[in-house]
N, CA, C and O of each residue as an XYZ file, in Angstrom:
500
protein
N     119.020    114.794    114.091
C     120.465    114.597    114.097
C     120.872    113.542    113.072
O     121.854    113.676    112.342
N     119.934    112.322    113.060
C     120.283    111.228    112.369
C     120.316    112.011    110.558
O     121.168    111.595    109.773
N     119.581    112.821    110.231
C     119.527    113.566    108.695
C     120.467    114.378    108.399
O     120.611    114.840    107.267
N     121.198    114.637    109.365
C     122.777    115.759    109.521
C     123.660    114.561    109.271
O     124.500    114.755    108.393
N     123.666    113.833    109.614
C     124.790    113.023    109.787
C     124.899    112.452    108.426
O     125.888    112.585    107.706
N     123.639    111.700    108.067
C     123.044    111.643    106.440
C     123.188    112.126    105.585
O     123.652    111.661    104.544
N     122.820    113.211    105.797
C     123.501    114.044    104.636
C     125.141    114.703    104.423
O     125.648    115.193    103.414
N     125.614    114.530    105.557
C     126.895    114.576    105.123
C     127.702    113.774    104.930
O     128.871    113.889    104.562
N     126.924    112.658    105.247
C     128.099    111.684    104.069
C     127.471    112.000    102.998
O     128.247    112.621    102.272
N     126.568    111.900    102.580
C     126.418    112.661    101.444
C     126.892    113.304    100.663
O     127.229    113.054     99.506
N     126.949    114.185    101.256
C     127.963    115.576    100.696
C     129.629    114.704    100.358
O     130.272    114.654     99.310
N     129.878    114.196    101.517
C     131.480    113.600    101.570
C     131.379    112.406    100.113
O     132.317    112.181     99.348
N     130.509    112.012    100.063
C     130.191    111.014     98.748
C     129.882    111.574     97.671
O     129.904    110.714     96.790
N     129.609    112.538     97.274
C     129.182    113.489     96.138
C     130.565    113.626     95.928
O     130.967    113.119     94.881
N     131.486    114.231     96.717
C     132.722    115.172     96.784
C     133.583    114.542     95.416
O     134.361    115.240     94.765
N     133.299    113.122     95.115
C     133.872    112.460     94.036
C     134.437    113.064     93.209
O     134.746    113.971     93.982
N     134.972    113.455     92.048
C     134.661    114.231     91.087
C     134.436    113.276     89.440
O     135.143    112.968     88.480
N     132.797    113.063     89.950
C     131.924    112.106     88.635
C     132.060    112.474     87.640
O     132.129    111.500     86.890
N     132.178    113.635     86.961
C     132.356    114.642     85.981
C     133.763    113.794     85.304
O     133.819    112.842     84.525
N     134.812    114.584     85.963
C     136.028    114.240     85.521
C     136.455    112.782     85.868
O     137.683    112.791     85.776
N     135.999    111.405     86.257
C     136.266    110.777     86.369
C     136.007    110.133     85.081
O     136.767    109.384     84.466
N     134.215    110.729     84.582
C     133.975    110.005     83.076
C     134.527    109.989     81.745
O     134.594    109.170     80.828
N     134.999    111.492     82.009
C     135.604    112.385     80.801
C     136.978    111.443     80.734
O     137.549    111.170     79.678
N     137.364    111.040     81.927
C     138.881    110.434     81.550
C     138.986    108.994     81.318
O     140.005    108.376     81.010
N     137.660    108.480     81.528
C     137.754    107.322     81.010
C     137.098    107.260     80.069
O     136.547    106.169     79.914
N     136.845    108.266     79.078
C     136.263    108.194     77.449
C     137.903    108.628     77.165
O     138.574    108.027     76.326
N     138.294    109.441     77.755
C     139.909    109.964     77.221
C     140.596    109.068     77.149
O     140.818    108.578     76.042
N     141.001    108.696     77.963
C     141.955    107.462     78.065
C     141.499    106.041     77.516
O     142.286    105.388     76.832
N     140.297    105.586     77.798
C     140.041    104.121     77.305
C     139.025    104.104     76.479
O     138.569    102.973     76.318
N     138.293    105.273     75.664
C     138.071    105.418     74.736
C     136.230    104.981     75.224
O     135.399    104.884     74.321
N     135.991    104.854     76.085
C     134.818    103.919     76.999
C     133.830    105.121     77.622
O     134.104    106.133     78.267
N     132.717    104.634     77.204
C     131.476    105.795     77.698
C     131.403    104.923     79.588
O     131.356    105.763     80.486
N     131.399    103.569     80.017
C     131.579    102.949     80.630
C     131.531    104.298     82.723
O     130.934    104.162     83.791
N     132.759    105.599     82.030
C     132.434    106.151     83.042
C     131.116    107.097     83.633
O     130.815    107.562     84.732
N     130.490    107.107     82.201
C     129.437    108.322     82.277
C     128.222    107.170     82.793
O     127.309    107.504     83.548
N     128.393    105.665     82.208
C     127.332    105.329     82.909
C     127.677    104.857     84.714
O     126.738    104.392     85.360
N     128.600    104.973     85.162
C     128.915    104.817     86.366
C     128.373    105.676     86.942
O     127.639    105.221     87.819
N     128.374    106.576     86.888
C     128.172    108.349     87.053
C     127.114    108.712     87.254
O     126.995    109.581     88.117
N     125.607    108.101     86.393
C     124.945    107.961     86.545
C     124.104    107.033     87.213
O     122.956    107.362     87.511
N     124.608    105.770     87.514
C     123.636    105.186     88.305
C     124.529    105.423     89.968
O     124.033    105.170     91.066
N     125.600    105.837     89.772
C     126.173    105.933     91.443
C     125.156    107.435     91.775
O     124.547    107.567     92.837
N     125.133    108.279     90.870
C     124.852    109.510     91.405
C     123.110    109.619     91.578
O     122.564    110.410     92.348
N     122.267    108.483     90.539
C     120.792    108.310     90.999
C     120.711    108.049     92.176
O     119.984    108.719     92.910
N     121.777    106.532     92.838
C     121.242    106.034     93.840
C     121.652    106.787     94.971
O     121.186    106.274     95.988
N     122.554    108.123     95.284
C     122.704    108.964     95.810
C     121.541    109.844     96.076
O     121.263    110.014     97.263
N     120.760    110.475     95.118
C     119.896    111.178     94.622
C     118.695    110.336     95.711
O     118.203    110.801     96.739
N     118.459    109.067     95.134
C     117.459    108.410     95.903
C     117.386    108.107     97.304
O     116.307    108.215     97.887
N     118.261    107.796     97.809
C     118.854    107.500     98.838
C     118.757    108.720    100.214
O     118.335    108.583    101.362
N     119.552    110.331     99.249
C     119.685    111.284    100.036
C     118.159    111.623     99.934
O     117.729    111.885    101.057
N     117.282    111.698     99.051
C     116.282    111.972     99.503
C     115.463    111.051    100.645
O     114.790    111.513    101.566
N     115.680    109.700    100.362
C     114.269    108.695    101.206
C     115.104    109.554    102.676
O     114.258    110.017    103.441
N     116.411    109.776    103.081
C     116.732    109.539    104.579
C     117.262    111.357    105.091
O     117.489    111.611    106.274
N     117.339    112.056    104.375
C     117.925    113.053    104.309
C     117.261    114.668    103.799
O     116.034    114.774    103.784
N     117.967    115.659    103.468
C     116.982    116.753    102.961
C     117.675    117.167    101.488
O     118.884    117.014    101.320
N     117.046    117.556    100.727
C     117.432    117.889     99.342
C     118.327    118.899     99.461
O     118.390    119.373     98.327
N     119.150    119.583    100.262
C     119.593    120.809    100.260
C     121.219    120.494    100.078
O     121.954    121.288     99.490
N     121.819    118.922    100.799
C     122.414    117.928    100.746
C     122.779    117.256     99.515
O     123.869    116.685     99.539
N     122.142    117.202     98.503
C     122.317    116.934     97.167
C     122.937    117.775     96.543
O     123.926    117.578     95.836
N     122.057    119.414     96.899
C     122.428    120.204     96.148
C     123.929    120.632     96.360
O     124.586    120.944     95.367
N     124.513    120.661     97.642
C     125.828    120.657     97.980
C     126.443    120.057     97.680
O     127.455    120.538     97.170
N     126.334    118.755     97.748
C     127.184    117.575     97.015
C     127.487    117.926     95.130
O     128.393    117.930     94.297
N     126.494    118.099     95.227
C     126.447    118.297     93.347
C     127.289    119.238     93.052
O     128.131    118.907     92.217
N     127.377    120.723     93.608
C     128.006    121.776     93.617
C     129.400    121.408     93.680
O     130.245    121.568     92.799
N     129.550    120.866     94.894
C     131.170    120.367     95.352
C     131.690    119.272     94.155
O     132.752    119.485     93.569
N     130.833    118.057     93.834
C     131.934    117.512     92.714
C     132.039    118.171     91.579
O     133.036    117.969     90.886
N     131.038    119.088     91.154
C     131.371    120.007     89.665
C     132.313    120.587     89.867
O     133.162    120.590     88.975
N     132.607    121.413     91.268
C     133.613    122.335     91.524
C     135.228    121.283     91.243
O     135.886    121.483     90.221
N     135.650    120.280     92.226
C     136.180    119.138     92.276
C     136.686    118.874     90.903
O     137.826    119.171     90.547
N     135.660    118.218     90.031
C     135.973    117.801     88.785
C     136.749    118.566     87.641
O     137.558    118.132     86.821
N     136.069    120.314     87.912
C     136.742    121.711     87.516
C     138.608    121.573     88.007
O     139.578    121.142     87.383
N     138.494    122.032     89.078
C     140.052    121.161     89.531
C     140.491    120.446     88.469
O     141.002    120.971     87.480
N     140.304    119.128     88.626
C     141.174    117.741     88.204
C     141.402    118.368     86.719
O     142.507    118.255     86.190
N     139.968    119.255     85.837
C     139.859    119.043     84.324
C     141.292    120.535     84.140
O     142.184    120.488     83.294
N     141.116    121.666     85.149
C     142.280    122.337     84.759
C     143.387    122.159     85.131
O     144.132    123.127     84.981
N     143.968    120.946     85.739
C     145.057    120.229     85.566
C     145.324    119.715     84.305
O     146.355    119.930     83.669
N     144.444    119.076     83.972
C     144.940    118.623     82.568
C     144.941    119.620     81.533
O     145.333    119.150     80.465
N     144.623    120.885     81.486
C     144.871    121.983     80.635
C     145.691    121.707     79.495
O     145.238    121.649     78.352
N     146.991    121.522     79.818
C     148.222    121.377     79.518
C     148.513    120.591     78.133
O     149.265    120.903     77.209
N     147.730    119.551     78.284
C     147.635    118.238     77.631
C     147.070    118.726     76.310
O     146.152    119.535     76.448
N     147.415    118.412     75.013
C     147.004    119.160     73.909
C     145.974    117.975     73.360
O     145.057    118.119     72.552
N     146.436    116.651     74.100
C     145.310    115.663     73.254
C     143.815    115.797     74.115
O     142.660    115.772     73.689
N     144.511    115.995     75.914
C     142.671    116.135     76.040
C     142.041    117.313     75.616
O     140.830    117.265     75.400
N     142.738    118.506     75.438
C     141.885    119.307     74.845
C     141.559    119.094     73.717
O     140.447    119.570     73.490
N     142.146    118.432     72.603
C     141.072    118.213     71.169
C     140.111    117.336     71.086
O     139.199    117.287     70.261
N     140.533    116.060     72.706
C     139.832    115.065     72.272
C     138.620    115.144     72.636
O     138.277    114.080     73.153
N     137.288    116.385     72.597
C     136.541    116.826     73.099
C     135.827    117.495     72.088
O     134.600    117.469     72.002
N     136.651    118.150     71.248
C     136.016    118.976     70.492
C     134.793    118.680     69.362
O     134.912    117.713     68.610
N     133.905    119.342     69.302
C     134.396    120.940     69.027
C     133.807    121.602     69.971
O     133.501    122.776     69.761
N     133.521    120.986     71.218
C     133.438    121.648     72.417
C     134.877    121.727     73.664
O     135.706    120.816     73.677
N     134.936    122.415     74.220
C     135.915    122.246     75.289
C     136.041    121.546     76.616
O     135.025    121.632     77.305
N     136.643    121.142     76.929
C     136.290    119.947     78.386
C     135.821    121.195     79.392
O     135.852    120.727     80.530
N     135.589    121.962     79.418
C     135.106    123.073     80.398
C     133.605    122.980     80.300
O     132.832    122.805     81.243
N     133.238    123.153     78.756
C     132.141    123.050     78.243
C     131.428    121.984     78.830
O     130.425    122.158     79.521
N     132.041    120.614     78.508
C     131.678    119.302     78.299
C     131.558    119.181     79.741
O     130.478    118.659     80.018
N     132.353    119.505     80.918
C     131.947    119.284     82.061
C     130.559    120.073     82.633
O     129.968    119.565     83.586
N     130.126    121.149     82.115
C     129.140    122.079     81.980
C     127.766    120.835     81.654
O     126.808    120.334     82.242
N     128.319    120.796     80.586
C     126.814    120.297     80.181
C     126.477    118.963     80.577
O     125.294    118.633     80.651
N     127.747    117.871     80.935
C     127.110    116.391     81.187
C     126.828    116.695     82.822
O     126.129    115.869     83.409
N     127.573    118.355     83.913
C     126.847    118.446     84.909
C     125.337    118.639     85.000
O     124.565    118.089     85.785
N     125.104    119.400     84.180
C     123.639    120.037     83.740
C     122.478    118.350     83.243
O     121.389    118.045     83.730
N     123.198    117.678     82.269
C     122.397    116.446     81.862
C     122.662    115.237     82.999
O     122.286    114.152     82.556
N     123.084    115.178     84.028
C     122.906    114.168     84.658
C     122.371    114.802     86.115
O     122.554    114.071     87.089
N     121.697    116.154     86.361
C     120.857    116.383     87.262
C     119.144    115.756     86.296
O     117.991    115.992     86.659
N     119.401    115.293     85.582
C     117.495    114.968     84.964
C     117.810    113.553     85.633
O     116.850    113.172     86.303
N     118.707    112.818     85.637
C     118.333    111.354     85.879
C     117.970    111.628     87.571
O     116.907    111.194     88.015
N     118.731    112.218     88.275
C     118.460    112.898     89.843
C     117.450    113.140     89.841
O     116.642    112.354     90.335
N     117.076    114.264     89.317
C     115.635    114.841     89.421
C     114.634    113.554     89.408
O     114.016    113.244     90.427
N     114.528    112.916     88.344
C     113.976    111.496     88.406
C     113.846    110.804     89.681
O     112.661    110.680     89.994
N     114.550    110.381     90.404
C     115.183    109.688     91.256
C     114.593    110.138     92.476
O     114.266    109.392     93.400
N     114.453    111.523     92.450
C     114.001    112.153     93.963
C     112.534    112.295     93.950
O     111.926    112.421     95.013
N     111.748    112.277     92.475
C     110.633    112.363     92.194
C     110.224    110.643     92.436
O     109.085    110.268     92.717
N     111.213    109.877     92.288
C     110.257    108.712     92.645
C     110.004    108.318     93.905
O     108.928    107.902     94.336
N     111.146    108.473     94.563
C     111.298    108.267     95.991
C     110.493    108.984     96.554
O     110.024    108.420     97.543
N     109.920    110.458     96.304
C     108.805    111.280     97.064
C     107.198    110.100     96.464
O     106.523    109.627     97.378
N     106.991    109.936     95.728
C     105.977    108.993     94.936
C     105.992    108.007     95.504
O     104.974    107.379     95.211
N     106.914    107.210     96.543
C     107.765    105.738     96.455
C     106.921    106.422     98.726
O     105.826    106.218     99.249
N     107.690    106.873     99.044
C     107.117    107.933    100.284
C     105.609    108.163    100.326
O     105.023    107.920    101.381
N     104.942    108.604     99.286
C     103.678    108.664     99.670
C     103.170    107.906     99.453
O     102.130    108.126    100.075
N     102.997    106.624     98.764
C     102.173    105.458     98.737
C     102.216    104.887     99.720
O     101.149    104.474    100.174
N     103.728    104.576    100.606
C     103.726    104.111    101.643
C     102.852    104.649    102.789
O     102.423    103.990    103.736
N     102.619    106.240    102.493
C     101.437    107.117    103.605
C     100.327    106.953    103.456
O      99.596    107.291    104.387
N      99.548    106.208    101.897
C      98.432    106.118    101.681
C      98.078    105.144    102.429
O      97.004    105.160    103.030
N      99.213    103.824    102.523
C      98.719    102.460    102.629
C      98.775    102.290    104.182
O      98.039    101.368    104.535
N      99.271    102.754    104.970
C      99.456    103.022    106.507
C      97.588    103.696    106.834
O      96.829    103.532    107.790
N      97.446    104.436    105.562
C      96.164    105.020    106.476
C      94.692    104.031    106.521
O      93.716    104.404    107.173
């Protein structure tokens, strides 16, 4: 019960939308500042949901803020500066791929904590 409960805050903490939060603060303040937020909030998520929780929980979470961030980014459609200020890719794109490049720092993260987990099983025995 206690890993249900875990993982859905989880999920409710993923729900963020990390994606579009970074993109708008390179848009607006010209600052990479959000992408590294993004990344260490979403490792220690990563780490975290794994030491107490099940990976299946991540994967939902992850799903839900890409979806989320999709939202917020076709709101701004409209806007003729965020769409150039991206190019020569499209913020559709760009949310695509920094979703895709910030599951490696995760992946990382869950690989240590399983590594971080079994030493602790070696040293118990």
């Amino acid at each position: 019960m206690k890993k249900i409960l875990i993982g859905i805050l989880l999920v409710i903490l993923y729900c963020f939308p990390f994606v579009y939060f970074s993109m708008y603060q390179d848009f607006a303040n010209g600052s990479m500042r959000g992408y590294v937020v993004m990344i260490v909030v979403t490792v220690f998520l990563a780490y975290f949901g794994k030491a107490y929780s099940h990976t299946l929980f991540l994967i939902i979470g992850n799903l839900l803020s890409v979806i989320i961030s999709f939202y917020f980014i076709s709101e701004m459609a409209g806007n003729e500066r965020w769409e150039g200020y991206f190019k020569p890719i499209s913020p559709y794109q760009l949310l695509i791929l920094v979703s895709l490049l910030n599951l490696i720092p995760q992946f990382f993260a869950i690989k240590a904590t399983k590594n971080h987990k079994n030493k602790e099983i070696d040293s118990l025995d």
